[in-house]
N, C-alpha and C positions, 0 to 999 in steps of 0.2 A: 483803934480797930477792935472789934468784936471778934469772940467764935467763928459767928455766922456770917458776917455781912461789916461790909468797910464801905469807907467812902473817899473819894476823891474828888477836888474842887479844877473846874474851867471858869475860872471867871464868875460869873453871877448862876453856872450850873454845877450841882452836886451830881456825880457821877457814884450810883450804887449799887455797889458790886453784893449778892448772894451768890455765897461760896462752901458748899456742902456737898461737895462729890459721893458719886459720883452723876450724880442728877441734880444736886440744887431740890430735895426733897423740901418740903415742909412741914417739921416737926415745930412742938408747941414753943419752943427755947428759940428757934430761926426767928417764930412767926414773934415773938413777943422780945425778940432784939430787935427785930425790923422797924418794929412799931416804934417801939424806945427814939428809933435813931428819924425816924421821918417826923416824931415830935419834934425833936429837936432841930429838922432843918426847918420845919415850917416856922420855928420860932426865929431861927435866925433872919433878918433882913437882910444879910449880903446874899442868902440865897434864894433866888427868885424862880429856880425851875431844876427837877427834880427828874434825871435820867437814871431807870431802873432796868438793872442787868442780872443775868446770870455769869458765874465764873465759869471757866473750862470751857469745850469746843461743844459737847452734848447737846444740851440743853439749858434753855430761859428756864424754867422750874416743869420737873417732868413730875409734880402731882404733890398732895401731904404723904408725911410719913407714912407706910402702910405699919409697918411694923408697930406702930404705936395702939393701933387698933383695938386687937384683944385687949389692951389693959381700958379702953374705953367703957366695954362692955360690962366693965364690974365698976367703975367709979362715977354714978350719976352726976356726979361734982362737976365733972370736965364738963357739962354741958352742950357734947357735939364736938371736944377737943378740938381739932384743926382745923376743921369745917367755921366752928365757932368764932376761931381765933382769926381766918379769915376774913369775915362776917364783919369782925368787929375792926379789924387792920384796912376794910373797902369803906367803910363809916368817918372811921377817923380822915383816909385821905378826900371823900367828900368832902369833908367839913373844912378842908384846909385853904388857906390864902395861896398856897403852892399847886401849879402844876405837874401833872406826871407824865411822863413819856417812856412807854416799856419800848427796850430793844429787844426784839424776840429773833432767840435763832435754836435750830436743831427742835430739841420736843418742847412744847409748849402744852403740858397737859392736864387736866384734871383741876387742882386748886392753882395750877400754874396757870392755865388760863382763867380762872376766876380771878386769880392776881393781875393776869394782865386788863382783865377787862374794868378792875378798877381804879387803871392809869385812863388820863383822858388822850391820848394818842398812842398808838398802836404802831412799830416801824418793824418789818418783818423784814430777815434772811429769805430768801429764795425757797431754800431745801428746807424750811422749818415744816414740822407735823402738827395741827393745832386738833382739841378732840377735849371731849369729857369721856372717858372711859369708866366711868363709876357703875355703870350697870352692869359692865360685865364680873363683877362682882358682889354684884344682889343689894344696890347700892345706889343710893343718888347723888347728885351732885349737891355738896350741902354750904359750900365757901360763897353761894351768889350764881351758882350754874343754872338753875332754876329761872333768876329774878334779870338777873341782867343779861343772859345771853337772847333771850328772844327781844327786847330792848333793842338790840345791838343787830341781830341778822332777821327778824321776825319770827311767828311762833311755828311756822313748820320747819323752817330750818332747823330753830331750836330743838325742838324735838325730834327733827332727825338725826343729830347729834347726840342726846340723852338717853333717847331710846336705842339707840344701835350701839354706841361706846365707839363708833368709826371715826378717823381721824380726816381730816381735811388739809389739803396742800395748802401750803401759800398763796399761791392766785388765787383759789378757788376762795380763801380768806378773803383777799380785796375783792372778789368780785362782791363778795355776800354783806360785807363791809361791816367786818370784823377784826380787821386790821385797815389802817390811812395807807401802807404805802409798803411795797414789797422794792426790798434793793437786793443786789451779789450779796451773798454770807457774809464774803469781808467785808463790807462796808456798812454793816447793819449799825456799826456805833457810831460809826464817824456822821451816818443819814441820822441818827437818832441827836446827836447834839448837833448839828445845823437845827434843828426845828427847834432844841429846848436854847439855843443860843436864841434864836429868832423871836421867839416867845420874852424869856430874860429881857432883851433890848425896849420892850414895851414897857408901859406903865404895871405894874403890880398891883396896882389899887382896882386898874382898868380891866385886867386879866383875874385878878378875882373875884370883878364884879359878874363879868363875862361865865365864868365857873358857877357860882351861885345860881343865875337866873339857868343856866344849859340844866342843874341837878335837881332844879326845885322846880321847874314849872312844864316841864316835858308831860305830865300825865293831867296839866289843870287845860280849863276850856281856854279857846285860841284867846277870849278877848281880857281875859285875867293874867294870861302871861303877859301880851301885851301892857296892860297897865302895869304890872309891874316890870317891864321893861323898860316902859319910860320914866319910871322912879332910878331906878338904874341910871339909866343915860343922865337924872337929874342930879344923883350923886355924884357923877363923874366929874360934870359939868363945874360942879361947887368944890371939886379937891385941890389941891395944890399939882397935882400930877395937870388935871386938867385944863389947867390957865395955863402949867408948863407948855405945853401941847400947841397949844391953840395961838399962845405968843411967840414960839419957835419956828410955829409953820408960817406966820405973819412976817416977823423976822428972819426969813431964809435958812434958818442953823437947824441943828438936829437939838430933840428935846434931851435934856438931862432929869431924869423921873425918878423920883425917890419912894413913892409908895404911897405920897400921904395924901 
């Protein structure tokens, strides 16, 4: 267990707790334990899906550190501090064979939602507030609020969120579909591991193949994603997960999938 951020295991799900009251802030030592520990689960093979939480009742991550700020201003070095750290913590879980699935509840805001938006499933509390508030302090959103929120709700939503700093309910989140799925408060964890249990039960080779092609070919022409979709489905097809699969389903049983 870290400082900032623990983990606990369900089965083939890592359950990860940020724990920095009284908000679950994002300073540069949070963001670079985080990172530390989701290297390390993606390297692990027993864990196949990755549930990200905040600690306490408040807040999923209500924004980066502010207080860290001033000292930004005088050290070119940091290169955008938190923002950066970010940037480069939504890159890494890109790249990863793991999925992620934010439980969001209470405030979800600023580099908190740029955190959540670089999980690939979204499971919202009811009462949660979701928002980039950076402008109202002369300020943009620098963690991915720019690149991946209009991705995610389109670009005038987008920027009616960046440009105003006003926060958004929960529905209004699903509707705009920036969260998959709004449950009661209390249930926001237990909704969010049904889906990374259900995800786990799959093939791993299949779900990161699945990950890869949703991150890399979303901005190419339709008929180039396509081909490399069915390079995809060619890979699968050739893995050991995949004969699992296809001989399990011939066979009546449930597949046993190892990854490979």
């Amino acid at each position: 267990m870290g400082t900032f951020v623990s983990t606990e295991h369900d089965g083939h799900v890592a359950v990860v707790t940020i724990d920095n009251p009284p908000m679950n802030a994002l300073s540069a030592a949070l963001l670079e334990e985080l990172e530390t520990e989701i290297d390390r689960l993606d390297a692990d093979d027993a864990t196949r899906a990755v549930v990200l939480r905040g600690g306490g009742e408040r807040a999923f991550v209500a924004g980066a550190d502010i207080k860290e700020f001033p000292a930004l201003r005088e050290s070119a070095a940091q290169e955008g501090g938190s923002a950066r750290g970010i940037q480069r913590l939504g890159a890494r879980m890109d790249a990863a064979g793991t999925p992620f699935v934010a439980a969001i509840k209470g405030y979800c805001l600023g580099g908190g939602l740029e955190l959540a938006m670089c999980c690939d499933i979204r499971i919202c509390a009811d009462d949660a507030q979701l928002g980039q508030p950076e402008i109202k302090l002369g300020l943009i959103p620098g963690g991915g609020g720019t690149q991946r929120l209009p991705r995610l709700v389109g670009l005038g939503r987008a920027l009616l969120l960046n440009l105003t700093g006003d926060f958004v309910d929960a529905a209004t989140a699903e509707r705009w579909g920036l969260v998959e799925k709004v449950v009661p408060a209390g249930d926001v964890l237990t909704a969010a591991l049904e889906v990374a249990r259900a995800i786990a039960d799959r093939s791993p080779h299949a779900v990161a193949v699945v990950r890869e092609l949703a991150r890399t070919t979303r901005d190419l022409p339709l008929e180039e994603g396509l081909r490399r979709e069915a390079e995809g489905f060619r890979r699968c097809l050739a893995s050991e997960d995949g004969l699992e699969g296809v001989t399990a389903f011939i066979e009546k049983r449930e597949p046993t999938f190892t990854g490979r």
